[in-house]
VEXDREN-2710 file (C-alpha; in Angstrom, 1 decimal):
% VEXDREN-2710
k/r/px/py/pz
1/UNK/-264.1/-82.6/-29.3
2/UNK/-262.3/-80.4/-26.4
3/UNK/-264.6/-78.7/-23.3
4/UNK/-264.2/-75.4/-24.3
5/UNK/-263.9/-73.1/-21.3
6/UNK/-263.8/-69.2/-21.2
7/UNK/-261.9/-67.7/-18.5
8/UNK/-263.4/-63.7/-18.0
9/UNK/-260.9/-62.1/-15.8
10/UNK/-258.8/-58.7/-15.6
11/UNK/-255.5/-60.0/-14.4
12/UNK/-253.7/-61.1/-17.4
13/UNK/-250.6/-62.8/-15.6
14/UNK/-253.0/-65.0/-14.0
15/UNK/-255.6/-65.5/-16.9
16/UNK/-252.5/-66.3/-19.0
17/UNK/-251.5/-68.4/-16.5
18/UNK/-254.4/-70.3/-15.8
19/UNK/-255.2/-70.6/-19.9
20/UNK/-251.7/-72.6/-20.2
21/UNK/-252.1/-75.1/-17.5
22/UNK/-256.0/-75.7/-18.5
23/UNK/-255.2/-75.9/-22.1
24/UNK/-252.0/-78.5/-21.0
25/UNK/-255.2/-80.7/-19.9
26/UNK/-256.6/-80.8/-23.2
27/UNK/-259.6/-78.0/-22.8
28/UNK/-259.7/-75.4/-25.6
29/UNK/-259.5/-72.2/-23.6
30/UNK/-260.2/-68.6/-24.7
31/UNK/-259.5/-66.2/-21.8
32/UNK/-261.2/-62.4/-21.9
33/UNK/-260.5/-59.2/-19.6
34/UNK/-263.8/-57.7/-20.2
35/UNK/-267.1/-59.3/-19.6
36/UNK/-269.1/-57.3/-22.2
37/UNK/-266.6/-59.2/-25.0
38/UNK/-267.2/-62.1/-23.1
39/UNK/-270.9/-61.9/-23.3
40/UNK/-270.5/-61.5/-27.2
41/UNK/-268.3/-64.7/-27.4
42/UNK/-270.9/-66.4/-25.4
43/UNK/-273.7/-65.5/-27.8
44/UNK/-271.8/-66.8/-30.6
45/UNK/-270.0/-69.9/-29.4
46/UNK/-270.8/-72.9/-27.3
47/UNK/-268.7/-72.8/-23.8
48/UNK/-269.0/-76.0/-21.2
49/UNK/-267.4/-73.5/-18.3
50/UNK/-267.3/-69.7/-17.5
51/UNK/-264.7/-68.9/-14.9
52/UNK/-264.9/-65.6/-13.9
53/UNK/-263.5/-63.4/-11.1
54/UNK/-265.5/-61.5/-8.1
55/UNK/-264.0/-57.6/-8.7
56/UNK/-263.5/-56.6/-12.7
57/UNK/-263.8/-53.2/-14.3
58/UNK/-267.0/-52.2/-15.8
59/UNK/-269.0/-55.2/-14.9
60/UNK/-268.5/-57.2/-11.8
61/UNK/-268.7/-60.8/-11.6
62/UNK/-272.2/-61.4/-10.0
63/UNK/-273.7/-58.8/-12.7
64/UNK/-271.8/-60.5/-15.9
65/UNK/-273.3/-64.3/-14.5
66/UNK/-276.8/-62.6/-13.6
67/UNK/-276.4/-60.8/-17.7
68/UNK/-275.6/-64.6/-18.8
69/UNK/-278.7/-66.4/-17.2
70/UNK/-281.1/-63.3/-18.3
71/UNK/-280.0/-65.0/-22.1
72/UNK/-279.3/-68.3/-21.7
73/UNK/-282.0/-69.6/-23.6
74/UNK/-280.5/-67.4/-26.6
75/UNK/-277.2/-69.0/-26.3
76/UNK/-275.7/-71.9/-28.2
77/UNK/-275.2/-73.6/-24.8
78/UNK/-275.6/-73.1/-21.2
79/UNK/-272.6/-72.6/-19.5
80/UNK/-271.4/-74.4/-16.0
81/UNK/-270.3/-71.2/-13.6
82/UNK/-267.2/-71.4/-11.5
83/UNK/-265.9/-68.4/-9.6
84/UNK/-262.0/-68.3/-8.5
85/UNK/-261.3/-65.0/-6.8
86/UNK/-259.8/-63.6/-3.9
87/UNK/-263.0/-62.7/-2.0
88/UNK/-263.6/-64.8/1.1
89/UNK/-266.6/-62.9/2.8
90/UNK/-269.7/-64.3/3.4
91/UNK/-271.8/-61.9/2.2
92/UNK/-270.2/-62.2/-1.1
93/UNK/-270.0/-66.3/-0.9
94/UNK/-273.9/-66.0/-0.2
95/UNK/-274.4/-63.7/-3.4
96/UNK/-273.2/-66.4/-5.8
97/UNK/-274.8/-69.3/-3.9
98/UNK/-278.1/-68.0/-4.1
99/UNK/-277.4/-67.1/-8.1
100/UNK/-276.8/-71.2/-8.6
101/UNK/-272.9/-70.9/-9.5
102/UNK/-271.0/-74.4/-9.7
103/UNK/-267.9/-74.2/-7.7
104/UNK/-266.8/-70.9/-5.3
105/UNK/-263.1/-71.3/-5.3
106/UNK/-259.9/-69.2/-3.8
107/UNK/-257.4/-68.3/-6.8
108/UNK/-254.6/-69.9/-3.7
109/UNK/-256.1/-73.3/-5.1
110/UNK/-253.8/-75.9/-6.2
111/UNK/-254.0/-76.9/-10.1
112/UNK/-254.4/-80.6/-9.1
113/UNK/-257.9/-79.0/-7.1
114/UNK/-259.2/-76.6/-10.0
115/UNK/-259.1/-79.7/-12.8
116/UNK/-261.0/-82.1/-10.3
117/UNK/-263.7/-79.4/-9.2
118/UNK/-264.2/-78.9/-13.1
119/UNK/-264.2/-82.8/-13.8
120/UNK/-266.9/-82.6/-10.8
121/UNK/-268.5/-79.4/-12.7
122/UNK/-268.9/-81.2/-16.0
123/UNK/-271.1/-83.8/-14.1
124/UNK/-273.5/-81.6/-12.8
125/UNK/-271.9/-81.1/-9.4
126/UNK/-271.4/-78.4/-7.3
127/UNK/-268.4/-77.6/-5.2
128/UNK/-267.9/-74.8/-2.8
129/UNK/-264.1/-74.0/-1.0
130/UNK/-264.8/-76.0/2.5
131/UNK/-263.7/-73.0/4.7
132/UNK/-266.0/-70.5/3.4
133/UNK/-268.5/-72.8/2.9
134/UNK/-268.5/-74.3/6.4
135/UNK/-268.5/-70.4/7.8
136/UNK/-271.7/-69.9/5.1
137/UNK/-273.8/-72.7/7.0
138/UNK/-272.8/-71.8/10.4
139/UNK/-273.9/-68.2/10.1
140/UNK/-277.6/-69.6/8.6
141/UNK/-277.4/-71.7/11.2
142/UNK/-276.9/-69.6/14.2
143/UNK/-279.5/-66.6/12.7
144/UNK/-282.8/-66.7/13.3
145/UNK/-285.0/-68.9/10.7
146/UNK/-287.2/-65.3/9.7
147/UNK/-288.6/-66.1/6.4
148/UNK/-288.8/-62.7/4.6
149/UNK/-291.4/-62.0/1.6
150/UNK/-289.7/-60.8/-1.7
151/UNK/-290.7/-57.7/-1.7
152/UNK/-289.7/-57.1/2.6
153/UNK/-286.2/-58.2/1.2
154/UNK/-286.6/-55.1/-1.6
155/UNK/-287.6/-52.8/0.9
156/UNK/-285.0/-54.0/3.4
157/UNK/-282.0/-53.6/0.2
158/UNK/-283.0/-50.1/-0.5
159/UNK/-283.1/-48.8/3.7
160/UNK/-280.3/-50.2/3.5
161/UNK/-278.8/-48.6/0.8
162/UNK/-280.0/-45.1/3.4
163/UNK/-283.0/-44.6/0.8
164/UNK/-286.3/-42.4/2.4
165/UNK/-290.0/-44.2/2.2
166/UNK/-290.8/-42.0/-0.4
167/UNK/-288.1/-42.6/-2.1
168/UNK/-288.6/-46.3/-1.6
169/UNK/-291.8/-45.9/-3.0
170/UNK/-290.9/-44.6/-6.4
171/UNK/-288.4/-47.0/-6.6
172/UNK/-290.7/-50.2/-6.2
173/UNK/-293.7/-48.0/-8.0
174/UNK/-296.3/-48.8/-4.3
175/UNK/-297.4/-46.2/-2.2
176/UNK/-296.0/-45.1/0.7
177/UNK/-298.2/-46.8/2.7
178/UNK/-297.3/-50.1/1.6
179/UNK/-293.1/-49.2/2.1
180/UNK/-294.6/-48.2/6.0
181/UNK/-296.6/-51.7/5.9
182/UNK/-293.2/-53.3/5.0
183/UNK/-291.2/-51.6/6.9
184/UNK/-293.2/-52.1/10.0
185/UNK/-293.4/-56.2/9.0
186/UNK/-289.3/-55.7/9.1
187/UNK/-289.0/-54.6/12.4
188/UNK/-291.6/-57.2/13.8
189/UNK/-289.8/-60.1/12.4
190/UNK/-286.1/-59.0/13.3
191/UNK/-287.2/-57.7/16.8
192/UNK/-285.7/-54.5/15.9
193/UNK/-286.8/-51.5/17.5
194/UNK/-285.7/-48.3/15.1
195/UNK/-284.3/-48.5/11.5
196/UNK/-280.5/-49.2/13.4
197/UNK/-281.9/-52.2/14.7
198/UNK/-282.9/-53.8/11.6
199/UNK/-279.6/-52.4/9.9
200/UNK/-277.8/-54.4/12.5
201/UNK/-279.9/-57.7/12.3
202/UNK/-279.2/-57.6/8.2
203/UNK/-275.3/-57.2/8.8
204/UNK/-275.4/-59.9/11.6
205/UNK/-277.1/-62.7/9.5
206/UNK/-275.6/-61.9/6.1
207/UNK/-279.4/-60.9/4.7
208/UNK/-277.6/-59.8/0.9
END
């Protein structure tokens, strides 16, 4: 029986594309421009691979993976994850990573590449595009080693995103208090001396 493998993308000259040379390799292929069909197909057919893009309307690629592993004990089988985009950044590289995706991969790669990072895939290994990769490890390795709680990294996402304490506080349902406790843990940690500070340390060492 064929690896079946659903492509979830919004560019349809290169989800065409991509369909014919995978299918030309013997994998049955079903390619889908919007990730809410996709999630249906998923629910009702056994896939080996999702290969999904970064930027897609409606849902975005990081939140149609993070929809798949909240009900991946619901589906007929797990999928492998491999992302092929045009997205190079760190920050973005770092989103997926931490999610547990497969293979990161530039949508520049050559055919002979794709088929042997999805031969590597369908053995359980991972594979992540050298450049970025290498530019991933050297930023963690240059930042400081500050271990942040899980709930410092909440508080830190939501200052970031220009949110007040109290406002912070209804979000995470604590006290005010708490968000002040946090916040003040934050600056400690980062040596940062004001809010700025700590906005600056996050954007330095890639914190999200």
């Amino acid at each position: 029986m064929n690896q079946k493998i659903l492509i979830v993308d919004d560019h349809k000259v290169f989800s065409e594309s991509l369909k014919m040379v995978l299918e030309n390799h013997g994998f049955d292929v079903k390619n889908i421009n919007n990730a809410e069909i996709a999630l249906k197909y998923l629910k009702s057919e056994a896939y080996d691979i999702v290969i999904t893009d970064v930027e897609m309307p409606e849902i975005n690629g990081f939140d149609f993976i993070k929809k798949i592993k909240t009900i991946e004990s619901d589906l007929p089988k797990i999928p492998k994850y491999i992302i092929l985009t045009s997205y190079s950044k760190i920050k973005v590289f770092k989103q997926f990573y931490n999610l547990g995706v497969n293979a990161y991969l530039s949508k520049n790669v050559s055919q002979l590449e794709l088929l042997n990072v999805i031969k590597k895939v369908l053995k359980n290994e991972k594979y992540f595009e050298k450049s970025i990769y290498d530019a991933f490890i050297s930023a963690n390795t240059e930042s400081n080693s500050v271990e942040f709680t899980t709930r410092e990294l909440d508080v830190l996402q939501l200052i970031l995103e220009e949110k007040t304490t109290s406002e912070i506080a209804e979000k995470l349902k604590i006290s005010p208090f708490t968000v002040e406790g946090h916040r003040k843990n934050l600056m400690q940690k980062t040596n940062s001396k004001n809010v700025v500070g700590l906005i600056k340390y996050s954007l330095l060492n890639n914190i999200f």
